[in-house]
C-alpha positions, 0 to 999 in steps of 0.5 A: 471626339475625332474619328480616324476617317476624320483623323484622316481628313485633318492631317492636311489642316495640321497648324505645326505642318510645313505649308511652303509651296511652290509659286503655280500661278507663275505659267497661267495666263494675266488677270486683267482686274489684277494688273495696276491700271495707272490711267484709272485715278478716280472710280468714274466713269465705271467699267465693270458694272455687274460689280458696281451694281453688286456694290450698290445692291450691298450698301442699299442693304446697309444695317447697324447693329442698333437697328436690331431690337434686342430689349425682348430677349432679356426677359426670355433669357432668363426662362432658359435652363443654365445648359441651354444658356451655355450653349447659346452663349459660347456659339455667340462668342463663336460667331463674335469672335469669327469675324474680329479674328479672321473676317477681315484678313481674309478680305484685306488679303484678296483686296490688296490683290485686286486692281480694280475700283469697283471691286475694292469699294465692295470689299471696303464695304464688307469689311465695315460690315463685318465690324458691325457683326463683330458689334452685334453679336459681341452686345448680344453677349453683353446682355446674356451674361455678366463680364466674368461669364463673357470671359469665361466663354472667350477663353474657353473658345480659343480650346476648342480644336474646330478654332485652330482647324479654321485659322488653319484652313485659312491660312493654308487657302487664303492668308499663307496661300501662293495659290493663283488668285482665282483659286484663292477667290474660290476659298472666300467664296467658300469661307463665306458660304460654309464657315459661320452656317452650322453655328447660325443652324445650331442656334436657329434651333430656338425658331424650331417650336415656332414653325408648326405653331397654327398662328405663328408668333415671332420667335425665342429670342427674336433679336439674336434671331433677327441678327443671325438672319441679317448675318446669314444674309451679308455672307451670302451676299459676300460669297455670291461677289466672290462668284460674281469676281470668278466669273470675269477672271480668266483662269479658272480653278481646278475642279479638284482643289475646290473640292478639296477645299469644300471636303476640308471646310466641312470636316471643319464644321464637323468638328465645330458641332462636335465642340458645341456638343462637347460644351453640353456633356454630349447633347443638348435641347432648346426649349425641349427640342434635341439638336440631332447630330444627323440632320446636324451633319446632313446639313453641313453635306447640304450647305457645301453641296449647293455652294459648290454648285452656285460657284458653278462646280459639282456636288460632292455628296449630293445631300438633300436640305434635312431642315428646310424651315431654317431656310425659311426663317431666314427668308421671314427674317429679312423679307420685309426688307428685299422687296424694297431693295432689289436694286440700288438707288437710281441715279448712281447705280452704275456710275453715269452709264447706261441703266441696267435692266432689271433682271440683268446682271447680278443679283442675290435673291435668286435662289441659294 
């Protein structure tokens, strides 16, 4: 249930509210990458490197949903009790429908804004891959439960209220928005680090009992594991491109707004725990550990603290990280894959240039 603070903090993200705004960015200076460059027919010989590098490192990382080995989970499945089984079902169907319903329009909004080649090859690619999250996940439901219960599961998701407040906060920043682009850029950034990370938190709670075992094995469910890694990954990539792009535009946004937007994209994901609560009568255990609503609400303040900072803005609750080990999952997860492709392959990495050293330029496994 909505409290009156957080009453408060939704009005602004009311679907039936009138959002018509005023044109701002019509004063501000001209972005470069947004203006048409007729003479640039073919993507060679590559101009912006640091983005073309951020593109080869992205597809040097190519995954499909077939290399997620999910045979292991079958048997696994059936050891869970039906609250447990609900509640994993509906954050998958959560995490499924994300990014067939809203992921690719935010992209395409942004993509047909930018002008340059080097950019629109990244988004390209990441729309392909949010299709294969899109896949994944949608299989994984597949194998947990009968047609009627993935149905079941849909529907009851188009209810709950954290769905319309996250179309409406996408659409008011991103799809409906005549905000300048950067600060359009800024709510990608932030939709990509913040909207899909208390869902994946929720469900990382199956790792939970592995963490303090003497010899580690791999975890509960090891395949809806491994993909929630992969996932947690491509978006970081997704949000990092977006502070990559922010840093060679001219215009900068207003630190007000992006705190705005960080304070509502939170209050969202708020509401999106309050609803998996709901779907389980208030509370819920995996395999006997309780999901605690504080540590749960902490790590939202936490996970908007640090993707403020990486797009170079201040904290707003200045939250410390309460479930470290969720990191550290994640990073077990698609460890034995970063070692080996840190750098896009030679020979294209930058389009005929100059090679760029190793530690130059961007990269995404600095730390998040």
């Amino acid at each position: 249930m909505l409290t009156a603070e957080s009453s408060e903090s939704f009005n602004k993200l009311n679907l039936d509210e009138n959002w018509d705004q005023t044109d701002k960015s019509s004063d501000l200076p001209e972005e470069p990458v947004l203006v048409p460059n007729p003479k640039r027919f073919v993507l060679f010989p590559v101009q912006f490197h640091e983005v073309w590098q951020a593109y080869k490192i992205a597809e040097s990382r190519f995954w499909t949903a077939e290399d997620v080995e999910l045979s292991d989970d079958v048997q696994a499945w059936g050891s869970l009790s039906g609250k447990e089984r609900a509640f994993i079902m509906h954050a998958v169907g959560m995490i499924a429908g994300n990014d067939a319903m809203i992921g690719e329009t935010v992209d395409s909004k942004l993509s047909d804004n930018i002008q340059i080649p080097e950019a629109r090859c990244f988004f390209g690619f990441q729309m392909m891959q949010r299709n294969i999250h899109a896949e994944l996940f949608t299989v994984v439901l597949d194998i947990y439960c009968k047609p009627a219960e993935r149905d079941y599961v849909f529907d009851g998701l188009k209810q709950l209220p954290s769905i319309s407040k996250k179309t409406a906060w996408v659409q008011r920043h991103i799809t409906d928005s005549s905000e300048h682009f950067s600060v359009r850029l800024a709510a990608l950034a932030i939709y990509n680090a913040v909207f899909q990370s208390t869902v994946v938190a929720c469900l990382l709670h199956l790792a939970a009992p592995k963490r303090s075992a003497t010899t580690p094995t791999a975890p509960f469910l090891p395949g809806l594991i491994r993909g929630l890694a992969r996932l947690n990954r491509d978006n970081e990539t997704y949000y990092r491109f977006c502070n990559l792009l922010g840093s060679i535009l001219v215009n900068r946004p207003p630190t007000s707004t992006i705190h705005m937007m960080a304070n509502e994209a939170a209050q969202v994901q708020k509401q999106v725990f309050a609803d998996m609560l709901s779907i389980c009568g208030g509370t819920i255990n995996l395999l006997g550990h309780p999901i605690d609503a504080a540590q749960m609400e902490q790590r939202i303040r936490h996970v908007t603290d640090r993707t403020l900072v990486g797009m170079g803005f201040s904290k707003l609750y200045k939250a410390e990280n309460p479930l470290p080990w969720m990191d550290e999952v994640l990073a077990t997860e698609t460890g034995d894959e970063a070692s080996t492709q840190k750098q896009p392959p030679s020979g294209t990495s930058n389009g005929g240039g100059q090679p760029m050293a190793a530690d130059e330029g961007f990269t995404i496994d600095a730390d998040f």
